[in-house]
ROVO-362172 format. One record per residue (C-alpha): x, y, z. Coordinates in nm, 3 decimals, padded with zeros to 5 digits. Layout:
// residues N
r east = X&north = Y&up = Z
...
END
This chain:
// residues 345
r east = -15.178&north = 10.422&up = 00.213
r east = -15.011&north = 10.323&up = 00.572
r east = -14.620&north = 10.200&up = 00.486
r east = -14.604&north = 09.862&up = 00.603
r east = -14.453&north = 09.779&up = 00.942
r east = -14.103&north = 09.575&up = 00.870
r east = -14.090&north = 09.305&up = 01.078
r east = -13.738&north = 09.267&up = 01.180
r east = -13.644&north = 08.867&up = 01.237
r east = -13.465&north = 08.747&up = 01.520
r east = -13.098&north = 08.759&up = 01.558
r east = -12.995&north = 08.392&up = 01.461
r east = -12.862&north = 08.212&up = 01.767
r east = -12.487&north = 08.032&up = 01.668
r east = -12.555&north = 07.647&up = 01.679
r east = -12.499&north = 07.545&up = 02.016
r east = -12.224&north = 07.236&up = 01.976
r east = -12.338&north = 06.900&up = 02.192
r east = -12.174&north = 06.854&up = 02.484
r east = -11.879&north = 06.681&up = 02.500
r east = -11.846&north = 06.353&up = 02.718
r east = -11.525&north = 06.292&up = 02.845
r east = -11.521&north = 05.854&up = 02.810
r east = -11.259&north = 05.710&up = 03.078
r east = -10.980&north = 05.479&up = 02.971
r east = -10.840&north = 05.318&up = 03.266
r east = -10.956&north = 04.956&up = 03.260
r east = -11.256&north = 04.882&up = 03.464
r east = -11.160&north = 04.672&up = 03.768
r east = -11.232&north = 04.278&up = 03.728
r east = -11.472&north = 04.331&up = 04.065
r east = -11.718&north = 04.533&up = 03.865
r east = -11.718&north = 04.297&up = 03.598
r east = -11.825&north = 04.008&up = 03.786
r east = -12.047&north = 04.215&up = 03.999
r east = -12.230&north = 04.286&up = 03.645
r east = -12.228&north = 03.938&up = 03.596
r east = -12.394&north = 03.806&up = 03.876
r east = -12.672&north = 04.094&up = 03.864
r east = -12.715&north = 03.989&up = 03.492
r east = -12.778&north = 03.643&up = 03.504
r east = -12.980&north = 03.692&up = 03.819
r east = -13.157&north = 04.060&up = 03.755
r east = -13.189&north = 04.077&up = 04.141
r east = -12.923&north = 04.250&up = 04.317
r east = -13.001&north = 04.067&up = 04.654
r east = -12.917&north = 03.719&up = 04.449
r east = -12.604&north = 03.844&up = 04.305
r east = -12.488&north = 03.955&up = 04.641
r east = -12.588&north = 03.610&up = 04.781
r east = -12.375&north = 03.440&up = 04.486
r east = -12.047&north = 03.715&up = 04.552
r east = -12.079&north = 03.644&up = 04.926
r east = -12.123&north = 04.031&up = 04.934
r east = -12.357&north = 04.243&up = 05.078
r east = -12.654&north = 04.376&up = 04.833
r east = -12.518&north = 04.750&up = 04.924
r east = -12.202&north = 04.692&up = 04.796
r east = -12.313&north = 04.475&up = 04.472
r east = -12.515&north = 04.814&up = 04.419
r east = -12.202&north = 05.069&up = 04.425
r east = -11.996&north = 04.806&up = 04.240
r east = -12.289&north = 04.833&up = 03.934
r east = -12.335&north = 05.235&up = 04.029
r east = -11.951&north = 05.242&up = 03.949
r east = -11.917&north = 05.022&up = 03.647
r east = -12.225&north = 05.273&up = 03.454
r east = -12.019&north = 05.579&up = 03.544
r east = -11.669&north = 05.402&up = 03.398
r east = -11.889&north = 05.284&up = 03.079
r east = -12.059&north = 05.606&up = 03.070
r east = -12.443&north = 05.432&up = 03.009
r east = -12.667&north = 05.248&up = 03.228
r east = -12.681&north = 04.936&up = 03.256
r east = -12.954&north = 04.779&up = 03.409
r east = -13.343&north = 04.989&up = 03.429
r east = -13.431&north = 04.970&up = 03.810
r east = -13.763&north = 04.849&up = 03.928
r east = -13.938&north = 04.800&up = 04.260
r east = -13.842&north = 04.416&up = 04.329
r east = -13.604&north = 04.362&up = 04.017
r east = -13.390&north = 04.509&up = 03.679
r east = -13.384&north = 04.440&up = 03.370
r east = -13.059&north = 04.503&up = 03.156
r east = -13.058&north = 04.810&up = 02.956
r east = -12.951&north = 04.755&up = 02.562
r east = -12.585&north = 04.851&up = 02.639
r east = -12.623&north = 04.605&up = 02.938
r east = -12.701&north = 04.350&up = 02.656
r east = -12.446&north = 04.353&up = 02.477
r east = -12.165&north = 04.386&up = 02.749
r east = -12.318&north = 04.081&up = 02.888
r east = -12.298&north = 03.863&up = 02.569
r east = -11.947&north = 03.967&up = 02.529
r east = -11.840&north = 03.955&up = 02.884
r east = -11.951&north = 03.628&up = 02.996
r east = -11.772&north = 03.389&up = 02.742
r east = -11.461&north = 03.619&up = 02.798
r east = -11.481&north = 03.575&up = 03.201
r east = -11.558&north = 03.202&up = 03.144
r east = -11.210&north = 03.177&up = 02.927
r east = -11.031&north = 03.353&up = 03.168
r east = -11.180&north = 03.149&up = 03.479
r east = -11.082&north = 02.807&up = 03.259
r east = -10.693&north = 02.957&up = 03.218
r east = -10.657&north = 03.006&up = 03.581
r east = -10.742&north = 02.703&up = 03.641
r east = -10.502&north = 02.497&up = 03.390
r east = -10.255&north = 02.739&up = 03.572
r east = -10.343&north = 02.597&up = 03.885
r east = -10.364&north = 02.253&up = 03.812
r east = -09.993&north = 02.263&up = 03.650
r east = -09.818&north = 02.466&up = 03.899
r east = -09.535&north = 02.259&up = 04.018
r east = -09.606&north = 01.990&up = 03.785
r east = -09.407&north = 01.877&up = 03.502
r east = -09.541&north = 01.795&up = 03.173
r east = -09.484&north = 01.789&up = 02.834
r east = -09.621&north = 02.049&up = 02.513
r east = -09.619&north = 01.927&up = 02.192
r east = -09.716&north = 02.069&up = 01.835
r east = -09.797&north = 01.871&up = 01.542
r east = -10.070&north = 01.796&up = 01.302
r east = -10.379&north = 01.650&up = 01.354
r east = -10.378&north = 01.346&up = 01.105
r east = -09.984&north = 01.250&up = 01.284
r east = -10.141&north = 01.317&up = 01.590
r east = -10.475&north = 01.136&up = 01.578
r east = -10.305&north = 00.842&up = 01.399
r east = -09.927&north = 00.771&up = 01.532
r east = -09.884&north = 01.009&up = 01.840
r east = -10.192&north = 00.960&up = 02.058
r east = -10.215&north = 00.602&up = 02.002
r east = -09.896&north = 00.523&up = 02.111
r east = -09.930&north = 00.797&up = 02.440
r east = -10.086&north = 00.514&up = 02.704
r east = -09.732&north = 00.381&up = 02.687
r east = -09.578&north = 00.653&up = 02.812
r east = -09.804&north = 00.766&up = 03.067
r east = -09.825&north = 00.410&up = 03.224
r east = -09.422&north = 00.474&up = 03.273
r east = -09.441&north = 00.813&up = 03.350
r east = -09.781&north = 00.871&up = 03.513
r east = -09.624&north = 01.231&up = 03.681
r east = -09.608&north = 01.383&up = 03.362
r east = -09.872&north = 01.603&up = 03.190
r east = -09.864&north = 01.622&up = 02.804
r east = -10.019&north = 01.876&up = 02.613
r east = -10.076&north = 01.860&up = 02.223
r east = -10.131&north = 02.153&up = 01.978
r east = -10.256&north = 01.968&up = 01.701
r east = -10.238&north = 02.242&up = 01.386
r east = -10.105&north = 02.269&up = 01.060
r east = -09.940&north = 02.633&up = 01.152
r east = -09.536&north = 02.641&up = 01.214
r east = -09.406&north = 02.797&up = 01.491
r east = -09.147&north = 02.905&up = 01.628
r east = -08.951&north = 02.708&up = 01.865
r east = -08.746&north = 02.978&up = 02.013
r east = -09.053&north = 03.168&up = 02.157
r east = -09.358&north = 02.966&up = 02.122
r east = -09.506&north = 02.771&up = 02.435
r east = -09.391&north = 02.438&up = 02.343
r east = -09.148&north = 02.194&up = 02.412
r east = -09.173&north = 01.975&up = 02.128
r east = -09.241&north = 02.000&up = 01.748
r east = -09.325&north = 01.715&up = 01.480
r east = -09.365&north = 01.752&up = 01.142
r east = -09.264&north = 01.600&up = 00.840
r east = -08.979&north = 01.788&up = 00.583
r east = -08.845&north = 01.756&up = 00.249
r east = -08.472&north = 01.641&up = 00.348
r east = -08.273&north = 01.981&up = 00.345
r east = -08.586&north = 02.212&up = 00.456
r east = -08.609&north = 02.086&up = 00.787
r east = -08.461&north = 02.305&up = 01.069
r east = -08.151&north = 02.291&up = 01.201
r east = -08.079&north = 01.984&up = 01.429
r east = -08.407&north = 01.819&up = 01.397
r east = -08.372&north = 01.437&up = 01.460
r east = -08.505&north = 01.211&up = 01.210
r east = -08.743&north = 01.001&up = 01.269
r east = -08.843&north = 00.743&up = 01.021
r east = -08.904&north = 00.780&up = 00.627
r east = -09.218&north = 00.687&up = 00.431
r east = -09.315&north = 00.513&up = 00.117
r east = -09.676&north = 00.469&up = 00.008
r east = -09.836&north = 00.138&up = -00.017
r east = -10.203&north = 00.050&up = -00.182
r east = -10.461&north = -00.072&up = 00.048
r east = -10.824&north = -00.135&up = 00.095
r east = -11.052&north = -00.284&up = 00.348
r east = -11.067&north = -00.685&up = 00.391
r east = -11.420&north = -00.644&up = 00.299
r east = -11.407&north = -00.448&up = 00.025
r east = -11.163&north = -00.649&up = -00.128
r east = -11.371&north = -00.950&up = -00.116
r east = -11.607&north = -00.781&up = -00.254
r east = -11.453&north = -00.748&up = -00.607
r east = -11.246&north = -00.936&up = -00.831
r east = -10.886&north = -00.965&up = -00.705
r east = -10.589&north = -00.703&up = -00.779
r east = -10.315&north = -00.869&up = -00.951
r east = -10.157&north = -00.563&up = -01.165
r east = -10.147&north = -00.212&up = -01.135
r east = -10.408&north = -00.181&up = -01.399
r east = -10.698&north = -00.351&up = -01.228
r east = -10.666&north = -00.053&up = -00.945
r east = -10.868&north = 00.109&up = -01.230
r east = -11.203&north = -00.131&up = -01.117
r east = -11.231&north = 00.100&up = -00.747
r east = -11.256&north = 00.415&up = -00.641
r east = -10.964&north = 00.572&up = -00.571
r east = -10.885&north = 00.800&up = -00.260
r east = -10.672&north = 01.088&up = -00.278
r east = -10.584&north = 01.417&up = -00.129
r east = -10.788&north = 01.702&up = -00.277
r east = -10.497&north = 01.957&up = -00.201
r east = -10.177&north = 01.756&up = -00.350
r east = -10.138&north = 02.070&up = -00.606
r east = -10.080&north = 02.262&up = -00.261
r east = -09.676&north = 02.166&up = -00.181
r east = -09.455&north = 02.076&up = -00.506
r east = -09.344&north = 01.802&up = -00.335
r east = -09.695&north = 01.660&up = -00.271
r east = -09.741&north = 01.601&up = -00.642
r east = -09.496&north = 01.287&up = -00.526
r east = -09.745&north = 01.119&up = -00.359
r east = -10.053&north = 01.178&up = -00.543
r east = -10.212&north = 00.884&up = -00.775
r east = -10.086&north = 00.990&up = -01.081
r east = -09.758&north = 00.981&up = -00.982
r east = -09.800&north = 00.610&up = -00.875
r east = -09.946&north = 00.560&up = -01.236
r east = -09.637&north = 00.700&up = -01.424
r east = -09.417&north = 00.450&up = -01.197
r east = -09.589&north = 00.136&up = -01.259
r east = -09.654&north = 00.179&up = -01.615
r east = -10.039&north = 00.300&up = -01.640
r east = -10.006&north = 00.657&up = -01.705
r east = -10.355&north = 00.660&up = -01.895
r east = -10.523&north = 00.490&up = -01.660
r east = -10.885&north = 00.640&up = -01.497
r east = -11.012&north = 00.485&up = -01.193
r east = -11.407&north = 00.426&up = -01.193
r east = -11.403&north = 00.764&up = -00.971
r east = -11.231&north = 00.954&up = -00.759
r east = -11.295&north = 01.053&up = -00.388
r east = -11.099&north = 01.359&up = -00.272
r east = -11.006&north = 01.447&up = 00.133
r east = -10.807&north = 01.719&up = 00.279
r east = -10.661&north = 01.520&up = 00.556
r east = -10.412&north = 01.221&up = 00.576
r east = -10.675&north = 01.043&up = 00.895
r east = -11.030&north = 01.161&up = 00.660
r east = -10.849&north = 00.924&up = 00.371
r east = -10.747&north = 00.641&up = 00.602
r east = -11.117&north = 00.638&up = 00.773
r east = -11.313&north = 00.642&up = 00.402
r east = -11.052&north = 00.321&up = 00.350
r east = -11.149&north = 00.152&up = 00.676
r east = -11.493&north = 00.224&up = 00.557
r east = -11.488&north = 00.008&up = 00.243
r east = -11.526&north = 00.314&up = 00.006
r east = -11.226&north = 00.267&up = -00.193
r east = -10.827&north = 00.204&up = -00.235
r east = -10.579&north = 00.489&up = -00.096
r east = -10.242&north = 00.513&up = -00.134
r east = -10.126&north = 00.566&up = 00.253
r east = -09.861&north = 00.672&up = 00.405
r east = -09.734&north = 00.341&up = 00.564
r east = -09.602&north = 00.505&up = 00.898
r east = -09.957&north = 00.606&up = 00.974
r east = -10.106&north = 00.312&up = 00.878
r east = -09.833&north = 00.037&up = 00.987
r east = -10.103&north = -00.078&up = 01.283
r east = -10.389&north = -00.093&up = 01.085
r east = -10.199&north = -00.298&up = 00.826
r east = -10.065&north = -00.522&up = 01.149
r east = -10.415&north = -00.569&up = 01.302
r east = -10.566&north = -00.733&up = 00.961
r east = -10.843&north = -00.409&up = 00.948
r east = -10.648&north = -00.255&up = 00.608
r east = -10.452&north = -00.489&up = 00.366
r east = -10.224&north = -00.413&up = 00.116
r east = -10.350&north = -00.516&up = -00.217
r east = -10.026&north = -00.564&up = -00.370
r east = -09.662&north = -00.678&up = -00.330
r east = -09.388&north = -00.411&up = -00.140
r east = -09.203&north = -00.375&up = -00.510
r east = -09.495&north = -00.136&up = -00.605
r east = -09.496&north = 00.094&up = -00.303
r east = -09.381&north = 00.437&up = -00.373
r east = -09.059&north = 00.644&up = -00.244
r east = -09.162&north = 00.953&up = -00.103
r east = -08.944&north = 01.247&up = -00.082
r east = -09.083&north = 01.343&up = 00.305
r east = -08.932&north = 01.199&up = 00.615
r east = -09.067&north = 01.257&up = 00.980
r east = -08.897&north = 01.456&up = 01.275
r east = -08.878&north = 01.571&up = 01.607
r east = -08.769&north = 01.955&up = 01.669
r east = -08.665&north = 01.989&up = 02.065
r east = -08.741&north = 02.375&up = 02.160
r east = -08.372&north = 02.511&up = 02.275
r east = -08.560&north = 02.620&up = 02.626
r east = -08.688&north = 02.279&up = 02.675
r east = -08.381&north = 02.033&up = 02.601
r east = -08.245&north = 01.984&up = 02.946
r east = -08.582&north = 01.930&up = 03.147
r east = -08.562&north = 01.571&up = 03.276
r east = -08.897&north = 01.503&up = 03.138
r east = -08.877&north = 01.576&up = 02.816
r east = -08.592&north = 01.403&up = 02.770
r east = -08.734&north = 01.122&up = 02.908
r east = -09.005&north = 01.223&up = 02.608
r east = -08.760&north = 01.208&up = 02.344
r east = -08.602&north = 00.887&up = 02.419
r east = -08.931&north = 00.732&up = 02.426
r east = -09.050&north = 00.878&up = 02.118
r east = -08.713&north = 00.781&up = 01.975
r east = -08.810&north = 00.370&up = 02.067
r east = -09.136&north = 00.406&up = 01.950
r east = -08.979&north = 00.572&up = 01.603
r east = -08.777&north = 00.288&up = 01.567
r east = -09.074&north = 00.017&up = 01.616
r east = -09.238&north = 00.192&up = 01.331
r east = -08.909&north = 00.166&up = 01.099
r east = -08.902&north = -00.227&up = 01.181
r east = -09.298&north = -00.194&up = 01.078
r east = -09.225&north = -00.061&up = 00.776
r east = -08.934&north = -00.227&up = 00.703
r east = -08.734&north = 00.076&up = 00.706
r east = -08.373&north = -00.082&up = 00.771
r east = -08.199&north = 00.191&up = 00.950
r east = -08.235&north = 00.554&up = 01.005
r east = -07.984&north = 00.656&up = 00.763
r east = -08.018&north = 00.999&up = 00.847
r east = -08.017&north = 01.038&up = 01.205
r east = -07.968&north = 01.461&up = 01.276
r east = -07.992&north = 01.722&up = 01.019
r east = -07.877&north = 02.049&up = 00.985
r east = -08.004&north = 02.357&up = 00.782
r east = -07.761&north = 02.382&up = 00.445
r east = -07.568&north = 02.669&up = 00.427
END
């Protein structure tokens, strides 16, 4: 019997390790970018060269340089067009809104330069319903002057933030230091004219109970909002127990002021936001000024320390300052007791 023949295996090969790909990190130039661009939207590199006011040679080593900073291609060549590759895709979905941003900043840039204007933040409710109807005023008298709002609910800060001017409302002694006070606020029940034909008259607190009642869905939010919330209103006059026939909750002081307008119930409003709706006849309040409520928040203005000696926004101020003291008389606010404040020690 023959011994068998070993067969001896091959030597094992080490594993061979990919090879590495050395990605750039300098930022691609802005050139390549919108060469992409135009090729992309157009997928003809003789159109995109047309559009750039560039020849179609150098649209071609503009793309030929962007794939070697990204590291893929781009675009799949063909004999009279491209398509873009998936990589190409995505840059381009990204890209374009980004460019588009960037094109619309440069040009707010340019339209301001040398111009004077006027950047305020405040929220949207003050803004939609005191601020913005009040601003044709102003421009009529100062029709060189740009104004810019920032209408959110976030704080800033005044010392480094891009605005001039802040409004808001504070608790008195949480308000920063030398803010100007503006006016007060009490709360006053009011409906529609129509709707309150529609129903039997209001003559105590009690028959409130016969409407839907408007509030804001969030007044567990703030402590202090608890102040101004129905309930509140309730324990004042008397009718703790009451229930309304429902309730109808908003976020926002405007969203509760337009369901009013609308007919769809009773609110308790703020009066300086509603002072020239209540003036023009389209909200009425339902019942005398003894049962409006006290609340604890009072509005302001907060001049940014950069800001305070640019001739335009003082003129702002002092304007805003008249128009603050129409809406006191409008609310029958007698004087503004508390003219500056200043952060308690």
């Amino acid at each position: 019997m023959k011994p068998s023949k070993l067969i001896t295996p091959p030597p094992t090969l080490p594993a061979t390790a990919p090879p590495l790909v050395h990605l750039r990190t300098r930022p691609v130039s802005v050139g390549n970018w919108r060469a992409f661009l135009a090729v992309a939207r157009h997928l003809n590199f003789r159109a995109a060269a047309e559009e750039l006011s560039l020849t179609q040679s150098a649209v071609s080593r503009q793309i030929q340089s962007l794939e070697e900073e990204v590291g893929v291609p781009l675009f799949l060549r063909h004999t009279r067009a491209v398509d873009l590759t998936t990589a190409g895709g995505q840059l381009f979905q990204t890209l374009s809104p980004a460019l588009e941003r960037l094109d619309a900043a440069v040009r707010m840039v340019r339209q301001s330069a040398g111009r004077k204007n006027v950047a305020i933040t405040t929220w949207a409710s003050f803004a939609s319903m005191w601020l913005i109807p009040r601003l044709e005023d102003f421009q009529r008298n100062y029709p060189d002057i740009d104004i810019r709002i920032d209408a959110s609910d976030n704080m800033v800060d005044m010392e480094t933030a891009d605005v001039d001017l802040a409004l808001r409302s504070y608790v008195p002694g949480s308000q920063v230091h030398s803010a100007i006070r503006l006016f007060g606020e009490q709360l006053a029940v009011v409906g529609s004219p129509w709707l309150l034909k529609s129903m039997e008259p209001i003559r105590t607190p009690a028959d409130v109970a016969n409407f839907t009642l408007i509030e804001a869905g969030d007044a567990h939010r703030m402590p202090y909002f608890e102040w101004i919330t129905w309930r509140r209103w309730f324990e004042v006059n008397g009718v703790s127990r009451l229930q309304p026939k429902r309730w109808l909750y908003f976020n926002y002081a405007q969203q509760i002021v337009q369901a009013t307008l609308a007919g769809q119930g009773l609110s308790l409003a703020r009066m300086p936001l509603v002072a020239d709706s209540l003036a023009a006849g389209d909200l009425i309040e339902v019942l005398p000024d003894s049962y409006r409520l006290d609340s604890p928040l009072a509005y302001w203005l907060v001049i940014g320390p950069r800001s305070a000696q640019r001739p335009e926004i003082q003129a702002f101020c002092a304007w805003l300052q008249l128009q603050a003291q129409l809406t006191r008389t409008a609310i029958g606010e007698v004087s503004n007791t508390e003219p500056r404040a200043h952060t308690p020690s």
